[in-house]
C-alpha positions in Angstrom: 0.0 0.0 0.0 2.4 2.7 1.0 6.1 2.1 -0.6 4.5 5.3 -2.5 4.3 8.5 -0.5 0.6 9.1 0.3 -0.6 12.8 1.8 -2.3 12.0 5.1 -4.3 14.3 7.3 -3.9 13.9 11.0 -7.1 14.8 12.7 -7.3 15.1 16.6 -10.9 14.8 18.0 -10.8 14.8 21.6 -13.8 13.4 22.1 -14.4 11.5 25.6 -18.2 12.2 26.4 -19.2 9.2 24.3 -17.6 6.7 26.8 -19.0 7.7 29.8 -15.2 7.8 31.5 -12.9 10.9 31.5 -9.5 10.6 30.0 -9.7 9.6 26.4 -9.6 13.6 24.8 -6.5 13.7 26.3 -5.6 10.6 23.0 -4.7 13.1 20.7 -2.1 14.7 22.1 -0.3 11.5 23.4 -0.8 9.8 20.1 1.3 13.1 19.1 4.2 13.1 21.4 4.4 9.4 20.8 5.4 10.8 17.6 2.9 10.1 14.6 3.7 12.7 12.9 7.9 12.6 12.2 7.1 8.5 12.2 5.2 8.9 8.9 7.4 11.7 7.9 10.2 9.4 8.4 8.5 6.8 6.2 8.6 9.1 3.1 5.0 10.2 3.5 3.4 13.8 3.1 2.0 14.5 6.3 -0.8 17.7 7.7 -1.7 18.4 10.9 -5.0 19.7 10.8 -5.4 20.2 14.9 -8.3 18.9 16.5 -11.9 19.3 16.5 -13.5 21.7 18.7 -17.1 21.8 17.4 -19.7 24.0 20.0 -22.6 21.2 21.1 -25.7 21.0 18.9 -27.9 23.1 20.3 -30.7 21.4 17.9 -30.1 18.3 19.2 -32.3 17.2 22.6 -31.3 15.7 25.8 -31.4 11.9 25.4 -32.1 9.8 28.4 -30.7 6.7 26.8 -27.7 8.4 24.9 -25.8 10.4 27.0 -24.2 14.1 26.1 -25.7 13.3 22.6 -25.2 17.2 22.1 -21.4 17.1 22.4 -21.1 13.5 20.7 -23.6 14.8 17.8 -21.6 17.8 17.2 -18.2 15.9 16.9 -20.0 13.3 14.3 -21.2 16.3 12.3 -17.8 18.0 12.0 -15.9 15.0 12.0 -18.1 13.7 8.7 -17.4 17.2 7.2 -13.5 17.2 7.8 -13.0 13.3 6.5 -14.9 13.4 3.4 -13.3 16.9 2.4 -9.6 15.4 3.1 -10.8 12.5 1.1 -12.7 14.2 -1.8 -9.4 15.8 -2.5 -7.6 12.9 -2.7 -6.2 13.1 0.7 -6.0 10.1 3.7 -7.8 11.1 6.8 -6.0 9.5 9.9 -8.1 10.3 12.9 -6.6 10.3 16.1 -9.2 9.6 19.0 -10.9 10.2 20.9 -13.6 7.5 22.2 -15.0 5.1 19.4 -18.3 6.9 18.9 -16.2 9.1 16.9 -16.6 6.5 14.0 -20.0 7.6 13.5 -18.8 10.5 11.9 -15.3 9.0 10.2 -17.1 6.4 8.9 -19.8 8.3 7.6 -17.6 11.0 6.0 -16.1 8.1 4.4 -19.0 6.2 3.4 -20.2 10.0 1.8 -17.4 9.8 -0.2 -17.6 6.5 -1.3 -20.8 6.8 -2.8 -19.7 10.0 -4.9 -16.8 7.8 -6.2 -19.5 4.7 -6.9 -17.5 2.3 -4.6 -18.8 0.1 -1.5 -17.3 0.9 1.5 -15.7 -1.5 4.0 -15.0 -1.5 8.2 -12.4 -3.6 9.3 -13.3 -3.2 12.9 -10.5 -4.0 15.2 -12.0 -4.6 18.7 -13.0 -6.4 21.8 -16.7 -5.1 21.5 -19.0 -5.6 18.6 -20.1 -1.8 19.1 -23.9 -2.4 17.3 -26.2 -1.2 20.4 -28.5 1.4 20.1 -30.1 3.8 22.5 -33.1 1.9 22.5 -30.8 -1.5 23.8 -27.8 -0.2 25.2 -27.1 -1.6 29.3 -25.2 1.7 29.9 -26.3 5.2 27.3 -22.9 5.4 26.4 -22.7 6.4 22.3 -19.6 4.6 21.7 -20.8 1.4 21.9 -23.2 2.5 19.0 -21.0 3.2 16.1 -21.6 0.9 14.1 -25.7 0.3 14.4 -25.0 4.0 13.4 -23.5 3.6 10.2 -25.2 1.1 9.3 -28.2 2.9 9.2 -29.7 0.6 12.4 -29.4 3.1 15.0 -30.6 6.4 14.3 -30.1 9.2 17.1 -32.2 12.4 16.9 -31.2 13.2 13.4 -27.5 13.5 13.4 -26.9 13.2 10.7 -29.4 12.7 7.8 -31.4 9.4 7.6 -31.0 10.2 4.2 -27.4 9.5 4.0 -25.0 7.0 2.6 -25.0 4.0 5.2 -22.6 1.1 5.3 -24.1 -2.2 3.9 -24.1 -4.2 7.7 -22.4 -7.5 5.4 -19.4 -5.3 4.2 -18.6 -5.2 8.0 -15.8 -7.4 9.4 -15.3 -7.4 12.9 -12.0 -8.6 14.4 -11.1 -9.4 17.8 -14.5 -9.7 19.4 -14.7 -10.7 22.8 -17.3 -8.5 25.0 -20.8 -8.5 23.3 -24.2 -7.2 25.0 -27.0 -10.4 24.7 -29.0 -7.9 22.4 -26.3 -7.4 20.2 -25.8 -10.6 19.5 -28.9 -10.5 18.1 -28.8 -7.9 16.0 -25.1 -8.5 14.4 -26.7 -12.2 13.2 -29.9 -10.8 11.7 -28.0 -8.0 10.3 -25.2 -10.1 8.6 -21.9 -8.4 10.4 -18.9 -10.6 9.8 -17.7 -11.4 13.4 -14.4 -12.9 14.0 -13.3 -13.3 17.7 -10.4 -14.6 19.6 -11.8 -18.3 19.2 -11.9 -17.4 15.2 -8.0 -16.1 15.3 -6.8 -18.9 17.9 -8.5 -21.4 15.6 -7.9 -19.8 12.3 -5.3 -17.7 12.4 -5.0 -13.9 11.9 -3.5 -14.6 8.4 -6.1 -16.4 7.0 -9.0 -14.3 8.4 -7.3 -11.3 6.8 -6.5 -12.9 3.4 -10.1 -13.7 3.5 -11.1 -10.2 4.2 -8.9 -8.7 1.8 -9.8 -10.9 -1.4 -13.6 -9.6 -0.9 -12.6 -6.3 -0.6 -10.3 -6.6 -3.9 -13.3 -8.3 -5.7 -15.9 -6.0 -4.9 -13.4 -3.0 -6.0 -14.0 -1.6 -2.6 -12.5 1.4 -0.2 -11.6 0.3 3.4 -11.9 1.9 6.3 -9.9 0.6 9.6 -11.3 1.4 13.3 -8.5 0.8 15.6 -9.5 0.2 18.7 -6.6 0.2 21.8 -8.9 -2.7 23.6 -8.5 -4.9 20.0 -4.7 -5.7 21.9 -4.6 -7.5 25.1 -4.4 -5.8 28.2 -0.6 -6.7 28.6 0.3 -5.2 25.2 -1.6 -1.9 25.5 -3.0 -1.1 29.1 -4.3 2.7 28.4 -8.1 1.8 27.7 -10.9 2.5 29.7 -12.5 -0.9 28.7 -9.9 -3.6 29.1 -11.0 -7.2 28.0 -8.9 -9.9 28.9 -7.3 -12.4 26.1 -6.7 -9.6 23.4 -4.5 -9.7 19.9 -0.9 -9.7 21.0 1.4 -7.4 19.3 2.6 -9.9 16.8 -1.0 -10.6 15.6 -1.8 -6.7 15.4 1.5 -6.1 13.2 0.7 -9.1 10.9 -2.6 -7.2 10.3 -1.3 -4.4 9.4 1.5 -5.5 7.5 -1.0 -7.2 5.2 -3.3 -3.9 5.1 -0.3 -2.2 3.8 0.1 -4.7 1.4 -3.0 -4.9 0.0 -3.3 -1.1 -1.1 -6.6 -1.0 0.1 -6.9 1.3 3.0 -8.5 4.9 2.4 -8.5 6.1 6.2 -8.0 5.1 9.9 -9.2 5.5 12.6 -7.1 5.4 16.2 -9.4 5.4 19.1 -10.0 5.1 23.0 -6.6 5.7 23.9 -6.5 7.0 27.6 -3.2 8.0 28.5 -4.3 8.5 32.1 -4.5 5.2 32.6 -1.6 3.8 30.2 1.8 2.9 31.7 4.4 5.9 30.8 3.2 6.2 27.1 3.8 2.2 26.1 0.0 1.8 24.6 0.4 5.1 22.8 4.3 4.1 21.8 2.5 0.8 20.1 -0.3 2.3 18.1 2.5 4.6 16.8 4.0 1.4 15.9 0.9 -0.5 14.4 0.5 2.6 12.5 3.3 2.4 11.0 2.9 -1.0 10.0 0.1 0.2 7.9 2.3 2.7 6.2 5.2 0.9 5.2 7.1 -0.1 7.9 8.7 -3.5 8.1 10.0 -5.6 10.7 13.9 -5.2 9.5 12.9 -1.2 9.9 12.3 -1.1 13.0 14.9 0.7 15.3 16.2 -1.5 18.2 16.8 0.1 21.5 20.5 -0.2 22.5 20.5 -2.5 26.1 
């Protein structure tokens, strides 16, 4: 994907209301002084730093008993949407740095927007421990990031948003990778809906390989875009502590770099997503240090690049 140099847009959103926890709008800036930035740079890539986000809440938008600060999380999904499908409308890759994960209903959407004005089906390769498809009407807890992807797929509509009459993802162009924490209703609702689920039994049984070759061929034969949601919680614990919802018995490092290895390889990514980073509760930069790392993976890097720490 990236031997050639591609012009990425870094875009903070420091967006933490979604996930009911304080800490993840401080992502941003740590995914920044982990060095993003001069990492790509390094790589041979063009590289903007747009800043982050800082939208005024939606006003328009009501008080939600079963979606919480829905005026702050609507009014991130509205600019985010804007600022990812003008970086990619011009040709651009939009790297967002997060932020909690509801901010993929407005990556996602931005990229979905511009999918449809290019006449190609958009894919999520969804890298996480939770299956993210509740909406307010089923969510346990109100919190919006575990509705992202209900959202995008046009199965979870909150107060109008965004319009109902926009470009949704196709649920079945959905590959979810990872999963190990999902609500009963979900469950439901990712079966009837056709979302590709692949948890840790899938990779310890499979193999990450063969899931992603898998992945990747459908993608190729449907001539489709790609859109990867990062999620910290996708890696175990051990690997990258700094999320407010740890799950036990994650990817290990290897298995997340073999991902995005192949990623790269495949040519097929038009933006990313790097969310729920909390550096307040990450051990002296190392989760934000890895993502750095896994990112770029994606962008080039190999294994025999990597700079080795003198003992």
């Amino acid at each position: 994907m990236n031997t050639q140099p591609t012009s990425i847009t870094l875009i903070g959103v420091p967006l933490e209301e979604g996930s009911g926890r304080r800490g993840a709008a401080m992502g941003p800036t740590a995914l920044r002084i982990a060095g993003v930035e001069t990492t790509l740079t390094e790589l041979g890539h063009r590289v903007t730093d747009s800043g982050d986000l800082h939208p005024e809440p939606a006003s328009d938008l009501p008080e939600h008993p079963k979606a919480h600060h829905l005026k702050i999380v609507g009014a991130f999904t509205r600019a985010l949407e804007e600022r990812v499908h003008d970086v990619a409308i011009k040709g651009g890759f939009p790297l967002i740095l997060g932020g909690d994960h509801s901010l993929s209903m407005g990556s996602v959407s931005g990229m979905a927007r511009y999918a449809a004005a290019v006449g190609r089906p958009l894919f999520v390769l969804w890298l996480d421990a939770h299956s993210d498809f509740n909406s307010p009407a089923t969510s346990p807890s109100g919190n919006i990031h575990g509705m992202p992807v209900a959202f995008f797929c046009g199965q979870a509509e909150i107060a109008g948003i965004l319009p109902t009459d926009r470009p949704l993802v196709d649920p079945r162009h959905v590959y979810q990778v990872g999963i190990r924490s999902v609500d009963p209703h979900e469950r439901v609702e990712i079966h009837q809906h056709g979302v590709n689920v692949f948890d840790m039994r899938s990779i310890d049984e499979q193999g990450v390989a063969s899931i992603m070759r898998d992945i990747l061929t459908t993608v190729i034969n449907a001539n489709g875009l790609l859109h990867v949601s990062f999620d910290v919680d996708f890696l175990d614990p051990d690997v990258a502590p700094g999320v407010g919802t740890t799950v036990p018995g994650g990817a290990t490092f290897r298995e997340a770099h073999l991902v995005m290895e192949m990623l790269s390889d495949s040519g097929l990514v038009s933006s990313l997503d790097l969310v729920e980073l909390n550096p307040f509760l990450d051990d002296r930069g190392k989760s934000a240090r890895v993502l750095v790392e896994l990112t770029a993976s994606l962008f080039g890097r190999r294994i025999f690049d990597r700079p080795t720490r003198a003992a």
